[in-house]
C-alpha positions in Angstrom: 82.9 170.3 -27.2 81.8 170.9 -30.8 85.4 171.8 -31.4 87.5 169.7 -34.1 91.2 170.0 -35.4 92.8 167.9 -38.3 96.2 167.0 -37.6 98.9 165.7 -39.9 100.9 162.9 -38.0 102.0 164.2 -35.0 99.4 162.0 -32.9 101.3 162.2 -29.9 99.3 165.6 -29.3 96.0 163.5 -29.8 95.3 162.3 -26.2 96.6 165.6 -24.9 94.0 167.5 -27.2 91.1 165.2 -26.4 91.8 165.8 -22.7 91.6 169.4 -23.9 87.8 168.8 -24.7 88.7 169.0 -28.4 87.4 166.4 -31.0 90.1 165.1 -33.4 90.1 163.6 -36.5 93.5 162.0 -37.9 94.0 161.6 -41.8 96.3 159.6 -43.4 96.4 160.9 -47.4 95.5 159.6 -50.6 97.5 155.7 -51.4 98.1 155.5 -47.5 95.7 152.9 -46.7 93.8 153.7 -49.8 94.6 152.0 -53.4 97.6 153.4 -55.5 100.9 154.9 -55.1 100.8 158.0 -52.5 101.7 161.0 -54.2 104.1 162.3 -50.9 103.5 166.0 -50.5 101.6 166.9 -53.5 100.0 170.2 -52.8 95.9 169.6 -54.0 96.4 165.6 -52.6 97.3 166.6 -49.4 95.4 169.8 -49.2 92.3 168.1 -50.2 92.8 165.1 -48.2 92.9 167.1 -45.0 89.8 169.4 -45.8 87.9 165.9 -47.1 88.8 164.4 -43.3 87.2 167.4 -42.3 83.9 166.9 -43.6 83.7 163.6 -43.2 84.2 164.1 -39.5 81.6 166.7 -39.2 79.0 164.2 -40.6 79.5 161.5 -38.2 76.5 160.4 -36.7 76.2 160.6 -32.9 79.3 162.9 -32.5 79.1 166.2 -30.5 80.2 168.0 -33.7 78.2 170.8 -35.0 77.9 171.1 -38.8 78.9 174.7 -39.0 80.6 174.8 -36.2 84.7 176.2 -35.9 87.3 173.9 -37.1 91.4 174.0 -37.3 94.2 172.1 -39.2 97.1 171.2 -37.3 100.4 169.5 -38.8 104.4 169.2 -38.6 106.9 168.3 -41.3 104.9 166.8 -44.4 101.5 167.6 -41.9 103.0 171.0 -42.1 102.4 171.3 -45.7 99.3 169.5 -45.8 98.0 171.9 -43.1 99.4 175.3 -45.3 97.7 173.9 -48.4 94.8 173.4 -46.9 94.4 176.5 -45.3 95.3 178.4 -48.5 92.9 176.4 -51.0 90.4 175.8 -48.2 88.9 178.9 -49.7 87.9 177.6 -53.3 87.8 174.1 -52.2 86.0 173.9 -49.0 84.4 177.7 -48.3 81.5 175.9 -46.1 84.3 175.5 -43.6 84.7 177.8 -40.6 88.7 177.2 -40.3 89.7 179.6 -37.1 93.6 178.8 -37.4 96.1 176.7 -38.8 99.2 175.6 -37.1 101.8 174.9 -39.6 105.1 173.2 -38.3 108.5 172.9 -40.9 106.4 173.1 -43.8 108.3 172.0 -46.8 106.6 174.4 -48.9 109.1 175.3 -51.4 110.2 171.1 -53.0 112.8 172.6 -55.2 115.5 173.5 -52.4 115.4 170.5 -50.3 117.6 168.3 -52.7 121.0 169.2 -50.7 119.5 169.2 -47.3 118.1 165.4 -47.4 122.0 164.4 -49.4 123.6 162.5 -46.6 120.8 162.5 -44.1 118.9 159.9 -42.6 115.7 160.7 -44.6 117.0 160.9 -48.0 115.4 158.0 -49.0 112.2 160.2 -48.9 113.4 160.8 -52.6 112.1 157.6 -53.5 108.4 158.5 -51.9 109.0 161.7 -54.1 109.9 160.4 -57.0 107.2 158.0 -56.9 104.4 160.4 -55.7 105.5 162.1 -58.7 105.1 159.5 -61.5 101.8 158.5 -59.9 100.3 162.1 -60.3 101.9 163.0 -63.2 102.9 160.0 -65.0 103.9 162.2 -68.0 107.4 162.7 -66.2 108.8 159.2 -65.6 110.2 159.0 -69.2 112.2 161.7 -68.3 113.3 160.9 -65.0 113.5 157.1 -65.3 116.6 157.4 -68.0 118.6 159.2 -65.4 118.2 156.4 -62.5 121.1 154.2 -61.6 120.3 150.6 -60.8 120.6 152.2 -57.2 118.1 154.5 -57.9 115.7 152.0 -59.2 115.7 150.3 -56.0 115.1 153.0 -54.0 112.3 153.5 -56.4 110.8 150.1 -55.6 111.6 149.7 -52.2 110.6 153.0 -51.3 107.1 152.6 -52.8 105.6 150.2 -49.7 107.9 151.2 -47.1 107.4 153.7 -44.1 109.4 156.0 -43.0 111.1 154.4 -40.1 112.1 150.9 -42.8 113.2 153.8 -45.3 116.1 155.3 -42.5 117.1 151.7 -41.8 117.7 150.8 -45.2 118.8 154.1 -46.9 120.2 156.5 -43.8 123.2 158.6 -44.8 123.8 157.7 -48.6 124.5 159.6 -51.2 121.8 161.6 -53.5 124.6 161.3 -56.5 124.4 157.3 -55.9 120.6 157.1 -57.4 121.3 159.5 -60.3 123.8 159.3 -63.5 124.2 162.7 -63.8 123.4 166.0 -62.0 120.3 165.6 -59.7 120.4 169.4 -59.1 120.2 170.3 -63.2 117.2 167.1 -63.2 115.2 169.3 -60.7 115.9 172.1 -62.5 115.1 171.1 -66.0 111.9 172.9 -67.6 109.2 170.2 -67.3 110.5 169.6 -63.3 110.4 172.8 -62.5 107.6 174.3 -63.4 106.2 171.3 -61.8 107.5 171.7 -58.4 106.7 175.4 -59.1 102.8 173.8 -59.5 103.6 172.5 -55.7 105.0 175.7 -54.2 102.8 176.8 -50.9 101.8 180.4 -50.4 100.9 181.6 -54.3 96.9 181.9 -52.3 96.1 183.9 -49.4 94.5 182.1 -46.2 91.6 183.6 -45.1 92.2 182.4 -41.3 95.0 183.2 -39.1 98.0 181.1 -39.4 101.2 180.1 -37.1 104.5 179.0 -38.8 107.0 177.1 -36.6 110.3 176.2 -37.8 113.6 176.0 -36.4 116.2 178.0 -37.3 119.3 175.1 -38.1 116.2 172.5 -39.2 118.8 170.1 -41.4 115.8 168.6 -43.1 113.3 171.4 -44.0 115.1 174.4 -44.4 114.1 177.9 -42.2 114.2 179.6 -45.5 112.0 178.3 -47.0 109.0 178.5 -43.7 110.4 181.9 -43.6 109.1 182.7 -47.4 105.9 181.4 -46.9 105.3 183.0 -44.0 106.5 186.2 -46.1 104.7 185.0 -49.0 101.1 185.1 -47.3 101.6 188.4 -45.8 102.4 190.1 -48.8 99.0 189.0 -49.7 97.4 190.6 -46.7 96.8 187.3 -44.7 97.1 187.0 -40.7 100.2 185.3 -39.9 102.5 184.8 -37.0 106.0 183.3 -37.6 107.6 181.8 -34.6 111.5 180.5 -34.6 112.5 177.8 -32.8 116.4 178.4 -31.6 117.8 175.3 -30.7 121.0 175.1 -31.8 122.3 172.5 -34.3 123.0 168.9 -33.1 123.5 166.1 -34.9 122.1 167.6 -38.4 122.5 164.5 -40.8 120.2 163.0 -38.0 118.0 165.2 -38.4 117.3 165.7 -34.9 116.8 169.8 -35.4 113.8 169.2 -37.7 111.8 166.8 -35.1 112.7 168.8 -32.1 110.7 171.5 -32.4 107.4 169.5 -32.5 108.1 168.3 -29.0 109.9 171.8 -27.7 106.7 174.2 -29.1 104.1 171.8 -29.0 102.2 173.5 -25.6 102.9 176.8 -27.6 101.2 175.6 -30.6 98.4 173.9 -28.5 97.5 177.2 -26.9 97.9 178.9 -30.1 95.3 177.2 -31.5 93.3 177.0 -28.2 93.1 181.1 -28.3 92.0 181.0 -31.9 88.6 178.6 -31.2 88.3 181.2 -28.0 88.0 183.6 -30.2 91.1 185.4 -28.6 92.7 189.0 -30.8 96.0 187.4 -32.9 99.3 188.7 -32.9 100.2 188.6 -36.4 104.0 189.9 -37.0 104.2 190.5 -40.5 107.2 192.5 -41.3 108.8 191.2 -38.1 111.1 188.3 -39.5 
């Protein structure tokens, strides 16, 4: 079909798309089946690894794929950021790109407020993928974190570090953030040296240049609304096309988590068409202003 969209990790949507007529390329990102520690939602690492799949799918040999030809990013929860950085440094990094749309699903774009939503959950061992990603990219930061780990914390640190996400749940669902740390994790984050780095990681400082669609839900436990809400906000203050859709289902469950996964199953044929109409070529319906 010539037509190719890069996902995140919601590859349940794969066969559906291919049946679609469009070409797919999956990516995992860097230290996922690569050498090293994977630096878990680092904004240039994930951006870049998206945009690299990209090219490196357009120069297959014997593929249908035009080299100039349209191309999408697609992804949901830590795809969901991968897919908003890309689109926004896409630009500077990859101009030869014809990106029509990006589909961007409970986008943690904003790291510093998710501390208290992942306390007690069933994911908050993703701390330890955090943490980790974060002394592999910027290994100038473990001396300062390191000193405030309990002996819990260190082995969430180095169970963490080869485990996926379903092994992580087993072994960590429903603890405590204040078990891992001696003091205050909230005054950690918020120390000078962590903050302006998670401010490095913030999504939406760079305007898109092709049409995006935010998804979140409203009571998401995981990913908080707010902060898919601000960079949907944040990119149209700097003029870029965006539509930002809320998904209403109503809490159930939340230290589950089951609000933040719903809503790739509940809009995925809305997101789908979405980005159908945007390789058609179809007007947008961008409603800046409007949430």
């Amino acid at each position: 079909s010539g037509l190719d969209i890069t996902m995140g990790y919601e590859q349940m949507f794969v066969a559906t798309l291919v049946a679609r007529g469009f070409a797919v390329v999956v990516t995992d990102y860097e230290g996922l089946g690569t050498p090293g520690v994977h630096p878990y939602v680092n904004r240039p690492s994930q951006a870049h690894a998206m945009l690299d799949a990209i090219r490196a799918a357009r120069n297959l040999p014997g593929t249908s794929l035009a080299p100039d030809g349209p191309v999408a990013t697609w992804g949901y929860s830590q795809g969901g950021g991968a897919s908003a950085a890309a689109v926004e440094l896409a630009p500077s990094y990859a101009p030869e790109l014809k990106i029509v749309g990006a589909y961007i699903g409970a986008p943690p774009a904003d790291l510093g407020e998710l501390l208290p939503y992942v306390d007690g959950s069933a994911l908050v061992g993703v701390i330890g993928y955090l943490l980790n990603g974060v002394f592999e990219a910027y290994p100038e930061t473990e001396p300062l974190v390191r000193p405030a780990l309990t002996a819990q914390g260190e082995d969430l640190l180095n169970r963490t570090k080869d485990q996926c996400v379903p092994e992580t749940a087993l072994t960590f669902a429903f603890h405590q953030v204040d078990e891992y740390f001696r003091g205050d994790a909230t005054q950690l984050v918020r120390s000078p040296a962590l903050a302006r780095l998670l401010m490095e990681q913030r999504i939406g400082t760079m305007k898109p240049e092709a049409p995006v669609f935010i998804d979140a839900n409203r009571h998401d436990p995981l990913v908080p609304w707010t902060g898919a809400n601000q960079l949907g906000r944040d990119w149209c203050a700097l003029g870029a096309d965006v539509q930002f859709w809320t998904n209403e289902q109503p809490p159930f469950l939340n230290k589950t988590v089951f609000n933040h996964g719903i809503t790739m199953f509940v809009e995925g044929e809305r997101a789908m068409q979405w980005v159908t109409d945007r390789f058609n070529g179809l007007p947008t319906t961008p409603n800046c202003g409007q949430f």
